[in-house]
C-alpha positions in Angstrom: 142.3 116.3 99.3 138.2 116.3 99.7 136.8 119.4 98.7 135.6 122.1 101.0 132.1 121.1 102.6 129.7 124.3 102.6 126.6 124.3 105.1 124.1 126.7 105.3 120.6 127.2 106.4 118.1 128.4 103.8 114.7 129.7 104.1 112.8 127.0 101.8 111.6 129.6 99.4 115.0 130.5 98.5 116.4 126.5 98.1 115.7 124.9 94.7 113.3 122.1 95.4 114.0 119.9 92.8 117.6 119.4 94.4 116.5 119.0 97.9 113.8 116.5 96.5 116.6 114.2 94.6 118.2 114.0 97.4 115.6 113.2 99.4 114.9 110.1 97.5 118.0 108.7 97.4 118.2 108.3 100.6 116.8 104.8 102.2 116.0 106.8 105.7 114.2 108.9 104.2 110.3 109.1 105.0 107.6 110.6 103.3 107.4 113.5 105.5 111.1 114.9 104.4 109.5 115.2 101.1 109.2 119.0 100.2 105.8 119.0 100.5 105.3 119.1 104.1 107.6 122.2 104.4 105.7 124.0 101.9 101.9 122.6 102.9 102.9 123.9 107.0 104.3 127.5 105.0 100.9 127.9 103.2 98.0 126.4 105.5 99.9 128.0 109.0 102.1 130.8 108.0 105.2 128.8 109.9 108.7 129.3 108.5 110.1 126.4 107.0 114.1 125.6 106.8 116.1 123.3 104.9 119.6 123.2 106.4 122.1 121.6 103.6 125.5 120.4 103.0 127.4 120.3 99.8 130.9 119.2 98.5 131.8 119.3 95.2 129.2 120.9 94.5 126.8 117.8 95.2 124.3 117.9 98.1 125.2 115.7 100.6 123.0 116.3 104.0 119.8 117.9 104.5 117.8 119.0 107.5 114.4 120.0 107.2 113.1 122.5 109.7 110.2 124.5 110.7 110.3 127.7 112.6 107.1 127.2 115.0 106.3 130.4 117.0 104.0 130.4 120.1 102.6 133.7 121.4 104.8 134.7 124.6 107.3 132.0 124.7 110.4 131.3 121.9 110.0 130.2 119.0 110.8 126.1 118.4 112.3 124.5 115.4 111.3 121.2 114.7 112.0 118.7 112.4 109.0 117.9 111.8 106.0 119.4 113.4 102.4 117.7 113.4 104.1 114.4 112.8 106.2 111.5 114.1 109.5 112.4 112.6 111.5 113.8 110.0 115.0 114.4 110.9 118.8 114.6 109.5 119.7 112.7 105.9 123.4 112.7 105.6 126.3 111.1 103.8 128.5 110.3 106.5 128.2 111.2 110.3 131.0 113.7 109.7 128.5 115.8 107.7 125.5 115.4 109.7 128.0 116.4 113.0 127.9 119.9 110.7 124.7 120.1 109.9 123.5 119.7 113.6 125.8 122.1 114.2 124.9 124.9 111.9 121.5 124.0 113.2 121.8 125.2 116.4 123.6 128.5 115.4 120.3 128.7 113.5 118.1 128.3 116.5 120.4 130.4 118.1 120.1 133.4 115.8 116.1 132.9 115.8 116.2 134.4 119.6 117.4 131.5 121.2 114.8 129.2 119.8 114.8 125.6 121.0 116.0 123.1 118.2 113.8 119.9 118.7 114.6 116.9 115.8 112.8 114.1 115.8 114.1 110.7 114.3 113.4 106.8 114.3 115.3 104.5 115.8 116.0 100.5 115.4 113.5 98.0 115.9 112.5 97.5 119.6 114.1 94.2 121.4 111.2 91.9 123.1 112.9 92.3 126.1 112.9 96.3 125.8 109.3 96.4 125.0 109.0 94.4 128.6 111.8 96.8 130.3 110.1 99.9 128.6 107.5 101.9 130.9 103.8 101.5 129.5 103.5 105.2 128.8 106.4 105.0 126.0 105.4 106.0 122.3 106.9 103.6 120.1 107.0 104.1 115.9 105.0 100.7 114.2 106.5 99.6 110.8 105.3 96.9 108.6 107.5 94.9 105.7 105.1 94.3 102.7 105.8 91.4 100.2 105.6 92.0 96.3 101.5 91.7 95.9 98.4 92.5 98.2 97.7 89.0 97.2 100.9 87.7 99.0 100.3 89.8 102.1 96.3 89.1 102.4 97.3 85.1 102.5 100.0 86.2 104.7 97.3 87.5 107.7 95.9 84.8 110.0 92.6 83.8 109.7 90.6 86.2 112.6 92.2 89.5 110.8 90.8 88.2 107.1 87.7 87.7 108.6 87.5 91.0 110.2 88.1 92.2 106.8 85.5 90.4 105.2 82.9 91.3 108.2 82.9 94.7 106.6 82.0 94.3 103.2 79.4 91.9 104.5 77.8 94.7 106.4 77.5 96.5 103.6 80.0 98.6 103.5 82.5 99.6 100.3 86.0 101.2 99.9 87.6 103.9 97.8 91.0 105.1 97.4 90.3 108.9 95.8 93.0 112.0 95.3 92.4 115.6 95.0 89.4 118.0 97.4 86.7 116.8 97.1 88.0 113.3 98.7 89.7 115.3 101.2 86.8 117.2 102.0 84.9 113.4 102.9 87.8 112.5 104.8 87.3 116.1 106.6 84.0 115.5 107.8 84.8 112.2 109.4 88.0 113.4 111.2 86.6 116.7 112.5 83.4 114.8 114.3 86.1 112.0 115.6 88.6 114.4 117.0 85.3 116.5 118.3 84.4 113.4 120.2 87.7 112.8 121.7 87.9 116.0 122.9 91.0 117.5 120.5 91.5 120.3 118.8 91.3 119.3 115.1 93.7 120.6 112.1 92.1 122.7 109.6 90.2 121.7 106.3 93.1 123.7 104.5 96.0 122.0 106.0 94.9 118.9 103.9 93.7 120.5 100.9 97.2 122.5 101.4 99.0 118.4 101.5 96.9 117.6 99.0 98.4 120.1 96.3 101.4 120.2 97.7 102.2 116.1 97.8 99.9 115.5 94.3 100.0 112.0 93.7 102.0 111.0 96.6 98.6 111.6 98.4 95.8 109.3 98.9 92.7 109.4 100.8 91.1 106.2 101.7 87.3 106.3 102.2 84.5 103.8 103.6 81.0 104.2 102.5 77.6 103.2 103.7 75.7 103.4 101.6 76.9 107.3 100.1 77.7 108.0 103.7 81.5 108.3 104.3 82.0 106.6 107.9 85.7 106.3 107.7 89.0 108.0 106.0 92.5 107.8 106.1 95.4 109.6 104.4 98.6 107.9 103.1 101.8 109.6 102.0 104.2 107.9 99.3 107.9 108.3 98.8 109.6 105.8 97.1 108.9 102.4 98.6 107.8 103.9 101.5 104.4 104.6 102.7 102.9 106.4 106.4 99.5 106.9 107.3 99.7 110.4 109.8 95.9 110.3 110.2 92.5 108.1 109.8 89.2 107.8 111.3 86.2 106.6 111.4 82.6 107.4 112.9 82.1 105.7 116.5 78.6 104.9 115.7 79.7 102.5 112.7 82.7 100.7 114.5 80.2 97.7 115.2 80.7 97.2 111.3 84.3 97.5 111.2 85.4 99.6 109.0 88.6 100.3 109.9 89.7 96.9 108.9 88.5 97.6 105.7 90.2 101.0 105.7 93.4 100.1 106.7 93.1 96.9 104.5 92.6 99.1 101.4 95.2 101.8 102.1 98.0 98.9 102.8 96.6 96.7 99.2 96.9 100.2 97.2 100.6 101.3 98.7 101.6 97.1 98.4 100.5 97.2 94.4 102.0 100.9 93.7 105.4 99.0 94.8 105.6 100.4 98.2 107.7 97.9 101.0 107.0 99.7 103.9 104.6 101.0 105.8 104.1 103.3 108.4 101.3 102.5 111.1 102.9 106.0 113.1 103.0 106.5 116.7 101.4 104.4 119.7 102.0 103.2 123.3 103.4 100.4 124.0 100.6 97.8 124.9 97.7 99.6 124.2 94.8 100.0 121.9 96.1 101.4 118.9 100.1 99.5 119.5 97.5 96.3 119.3 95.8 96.8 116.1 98.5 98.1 114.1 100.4 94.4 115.9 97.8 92.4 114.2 99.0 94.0 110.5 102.5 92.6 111.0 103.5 95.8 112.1 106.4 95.5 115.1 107.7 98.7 117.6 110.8 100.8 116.5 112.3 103.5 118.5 111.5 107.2 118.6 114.0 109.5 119.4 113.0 112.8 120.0 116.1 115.2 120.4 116.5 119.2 122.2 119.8 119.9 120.6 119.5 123.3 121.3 123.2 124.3 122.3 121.7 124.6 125.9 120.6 121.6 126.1 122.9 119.9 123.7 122.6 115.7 123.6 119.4 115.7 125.9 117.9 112.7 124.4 115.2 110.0 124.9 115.2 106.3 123.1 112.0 105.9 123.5 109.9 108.9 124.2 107.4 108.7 126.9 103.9 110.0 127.2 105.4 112.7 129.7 107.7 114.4 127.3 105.2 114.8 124.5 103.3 117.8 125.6 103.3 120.1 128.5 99.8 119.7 127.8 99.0 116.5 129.4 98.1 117.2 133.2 95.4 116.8 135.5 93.3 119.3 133.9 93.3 117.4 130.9 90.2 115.4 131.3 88.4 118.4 132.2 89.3 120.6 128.9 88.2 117.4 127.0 84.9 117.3 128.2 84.3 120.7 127.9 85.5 120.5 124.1 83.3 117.7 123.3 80.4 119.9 124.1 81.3 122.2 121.5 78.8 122.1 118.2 81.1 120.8 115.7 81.3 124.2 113.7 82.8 125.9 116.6 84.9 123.4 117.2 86.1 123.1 113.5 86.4 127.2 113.8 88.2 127.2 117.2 90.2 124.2 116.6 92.6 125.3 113.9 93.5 128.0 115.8 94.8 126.1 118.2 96.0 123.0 116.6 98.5 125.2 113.8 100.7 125.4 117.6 100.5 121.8 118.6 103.8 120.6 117.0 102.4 116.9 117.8 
């Protein structure tokens, strides 16, 4: 006869880390972001509660859920594995145990004031067909199979893309990957003037240095210079042969040198020599800008499924989440509040931003 199985939700102060993080890594669906380090780096940098809801038998963990407890000011509070990313989602042994785990979720949520239980988890690869079927305003996860060298996957890129690569050191510009502030601080002042300029609240300097500490070497910040000028940056998270890149950017004014090929191509050659078989482009629409250039990397569409498994709204889900379900902030009025942010000097905007972003669970 099986042993008893024992779920519970624990705050993640109170769960021993090194148990949850074994776990985590040996499981193949797990992404960087279930890593420990996100719970803790969204705890310190925006005072948000974060979860781990577990399952043991035999005294051997055997499911994890990893949640944070996102409060808004007058409305109920959200859990959501995991805010201010693509995914994170339910590791389990079998589905019986992840049936529990879902379920002593949403007594969670329920004892949090009626919270709403969001969980957010990738899907298989998209068919051709379905990315025809699919509307054009659907947000599609982009994942890339790396071979055993950067050698092997820079011959394996047609000619154009090596070109574009080359274009930028041409122009003069070099590439870094760095770890620890001070790198994150460049990447900072490249992000906060891009998001200024598209007209978005931007995270805070201290919810990277916060990831920074928090992942240690399972962080790395890829920076292009001109010159000593940093005119591009992108972060990369590790775990196991896995790899994701949640954020990069690089200065408008500079695009005409490309350095974005020679980010990305940096970034993907460090993670392919580390070991790393997968890689995470994150989140685009199908058929647009971004869904292209990731294409061009040998990165193809996978499902997202975003879940409310809230028990009022239990099994509400979407295979492919569309633009309209991300945010109730995307209306008419969105064009407007963009151009009024971009008129914002970038210290206000770095000020005010935070503020704001620490509730965006995008």
């Amino acid at each position: 006869m099986n042993a008893e199985l024992q779920v519970r939700a624990s705050r993640l102060s109170a769960f021993p880390l090194k148990d949850y993080n074994d776990y985590i890594a040996s499981q193949p669906n797990a992404t960087p972001y279930h890593y420990s380090g996100w719970l803790t780096a969204v705890k310190k940098a925006y005072g948000h509660a974060a979860w781990v809801v577990t399952a043991h038998q035999n005294g051997k963990l055997c499911g994890a859920l990893p949640l944070v407890e996102v409060k808004r000011p007058f409305r109920p509070s959200t859990l959501v594995s995991l805010p201010f990313c693509d995914l994170g989602g339910l590791l389990a042994d079998s589905p019986h145990i992840a049936n529990e785990i879902r379920f002593a979720a949403q007594n969670l949520a329920a004892s949090l004031g009626g919270a709403a239980l969001e969980i957010r988890e990738g899907g298989p690869e998209l068919l051709p067909e379905e990315c025809t079927e699919l509307a054009g305003d659907t947000k599609v996860r982009m994942l890339c199979e790396l071979p055993a060298c950067s050698e092997t996957l820079m011959k394996s890129y047609k000619p154009k893309l090596r070109s574009q690569i080359r274009k930028a050191e041409k122009n003069g510009l070099t590439a870094e990957v760095r770890q620890g502030d001070a790198a994150i601080t460049l990447f900072y002042a490249v992000f906060s003037r891009n998001m200024l300029r598209l007209g978005s609240p931007v995270h805070s300097l201290s919810w990277f240095k916060e990831l920074g500490r928090a992942y240690g070497d399972k962080m790395l910040v890829g920076l292009v210079f001109k010159g000593n000028e940093p005119v591009g940056g992108g972060i990369v998270l590790v775990q196991g042969k896995q790899a994701c890149i949640p954020w990069a950017s690089t200065l408008e004014e500079h695009n005409k040198l490309a350095p974005n090929m020679l980010l990305y191509w940096t970034l993907l050659a460090k993670v392919n020599d580390l070991g790393c078989t997968q890689f995470d482009f994150g989140r685009s629409t199908l058929g647009e800008g971004t869904f292209r250039f990731k294409k061009q990397w040998g990165a193809v569409p996978h499902h997202l499924i975003w879940r409310n498994d809230s028990q009022t709204n239990e099994g509400a889900v979407s295979g492919s989440i569309s633009s309209s379900s991300l945010s109730k902030a995307v209306s008419r009025l969105r064009p407007l509040i963009e151009r009024i942010w971009q008129r914002f000097p970038l210290p206000v905007a770095n000020w005010i931003g935070p503020k704001l972003r620490r509730y965006i669970t995008l």
